[in-house]
N, C-alpha and C positions, 0 to 999 in steps of 0.2 A: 543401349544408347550409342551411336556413332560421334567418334569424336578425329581429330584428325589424324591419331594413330590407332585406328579400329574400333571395335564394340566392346562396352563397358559395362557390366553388370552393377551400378551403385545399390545401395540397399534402400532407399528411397528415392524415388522421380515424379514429379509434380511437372507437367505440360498443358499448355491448353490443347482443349478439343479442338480438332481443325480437319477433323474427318471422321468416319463412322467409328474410330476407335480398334478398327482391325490391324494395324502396322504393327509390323513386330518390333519395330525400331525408329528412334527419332533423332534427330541432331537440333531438337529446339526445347530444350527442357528448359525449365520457369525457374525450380528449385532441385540442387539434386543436396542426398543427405550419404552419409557410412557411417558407419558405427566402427570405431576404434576398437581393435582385437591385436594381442602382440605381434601376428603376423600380417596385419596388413598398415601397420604404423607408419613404416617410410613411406611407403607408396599414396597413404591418405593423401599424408603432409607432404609430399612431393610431385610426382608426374601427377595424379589425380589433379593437382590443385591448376598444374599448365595445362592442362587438355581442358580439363571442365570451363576453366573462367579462361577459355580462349572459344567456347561457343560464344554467337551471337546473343543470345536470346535468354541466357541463364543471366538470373538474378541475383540466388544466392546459392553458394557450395556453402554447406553444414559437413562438422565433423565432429562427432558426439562420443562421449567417454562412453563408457556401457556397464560402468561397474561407481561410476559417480557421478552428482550432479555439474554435468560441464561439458561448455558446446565452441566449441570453435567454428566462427560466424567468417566468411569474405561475402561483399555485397557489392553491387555493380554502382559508383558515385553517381553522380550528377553528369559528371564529366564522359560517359560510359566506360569508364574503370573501373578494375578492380584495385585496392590497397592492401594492406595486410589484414590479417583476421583478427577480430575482436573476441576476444576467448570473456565466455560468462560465466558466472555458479551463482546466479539470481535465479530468482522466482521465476522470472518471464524476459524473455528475445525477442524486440521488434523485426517483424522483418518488413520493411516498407513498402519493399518492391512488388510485396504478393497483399498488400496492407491490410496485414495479418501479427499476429500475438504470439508467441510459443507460451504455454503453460509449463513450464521444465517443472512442477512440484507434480503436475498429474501426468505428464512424460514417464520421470521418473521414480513415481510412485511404488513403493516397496521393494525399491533399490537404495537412495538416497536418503 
């Protein structure tokens, strides 16, 4: 993914199709996601979060525990902004923008 300090390996990207699907790279992702590891913490919760929700076209950046049920949510407002993140440990994450559900019990099923 191109963001405007170079290319970014997220651990999920969610884009619409808008060509045959061969680009190795996009700067228009829908939703991007990382899964939190001790060495990639800062970086989630910090430059990731200004580069990612400084695309146009991103909806939502997901940042997901990986050892418990817990997802730290930023979503694009009304206003085309980003706010701060809504961190959950429910059953289920709306995400509007993609007007879609997260199931976090079958997410994190035989982790949690």
């Amino acid at each position: 993914m191109r963001t405007d300090r170079g290319i970014r390996f997220p651990d999920v990207m969610i884009e619409a199709m808008r060509d045959n699907g061969k680009a190795l790279a996009t700067s228009e992702p829908l939703l991007v996601a990382e899964i939190l590891s001790p060495s990639t913490t800062a970086t989630d919760f910090g430059p990731k979060v200004m580069e990612y929700t400084a695309l146009p076209a991103l909806l939502h950046y997901l940042v997901l525990s990986q050892d418990q049920m817990r997802i730290w949510v930023w979503s694009r407002g009304d206003n085309g902004a980003f706010g701060e993140p809504d961190m959950h440990d429910a059953a289920t994450v709306d995400l509007p923008g993609l007007g879609m559900t997260l199931d976090l019990l079958r997410l994190y099923a035989g982790i949690a």
